[in-house]
N, C-alpha and C positions, 0 to 999 in steps of 0.2 A: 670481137673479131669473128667468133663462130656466126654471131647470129647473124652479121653482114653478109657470110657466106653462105648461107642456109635460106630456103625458100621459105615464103611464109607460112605457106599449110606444115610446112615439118619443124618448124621455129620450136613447137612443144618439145615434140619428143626430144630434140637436140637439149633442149634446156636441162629434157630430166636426163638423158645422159650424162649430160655435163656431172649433177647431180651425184650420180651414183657415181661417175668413175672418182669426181672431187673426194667424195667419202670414203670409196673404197683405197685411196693414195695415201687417204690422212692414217688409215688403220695400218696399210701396209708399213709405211715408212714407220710410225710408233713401235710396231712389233719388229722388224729389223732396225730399227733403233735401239732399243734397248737390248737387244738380242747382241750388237756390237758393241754396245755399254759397257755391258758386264764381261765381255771377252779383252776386249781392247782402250777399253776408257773412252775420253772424251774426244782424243785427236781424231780419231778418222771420221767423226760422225761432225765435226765443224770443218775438218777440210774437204769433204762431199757437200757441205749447206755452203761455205766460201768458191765450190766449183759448180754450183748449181746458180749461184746466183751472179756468176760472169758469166757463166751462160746464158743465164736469162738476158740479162745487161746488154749482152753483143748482138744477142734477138732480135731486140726492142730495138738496138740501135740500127740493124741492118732491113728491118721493116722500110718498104718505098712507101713516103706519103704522096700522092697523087694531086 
């Protein structure tokens, strides 16, 4: 979807963005993941992945295809 929306000459840089912020999400969510592990167990860190991924869900589904 980005690169749909993204002109061609900036297609790179958009790519390594994506990149870095993709990497920088995995690191953050791991270390406040665990960081709510050991505080609270495992419920609140599957009912934040169970409300992340109806969100996504409702996204996807509210996307117009043309």
């Amino acid at each position: 979807l980005v690169m749909q929306a993204t002109p061609p000459r900036q297609r790179g840089l958009a790519a390594s963005l994506m990149s870095v912020l993709w990497s920088a999400g995995w690191a953050a969510a791991a270390l406040v993941s665990g960081w709510v592990q050991l505080r609270w167990g495992f419920a609140p860190v599957l009912l934040a992945a169970s409300v992340a991924y109806i969100g996504s869900a409702a996204a996807i589904l509210m996307l117009r295809s043309d």
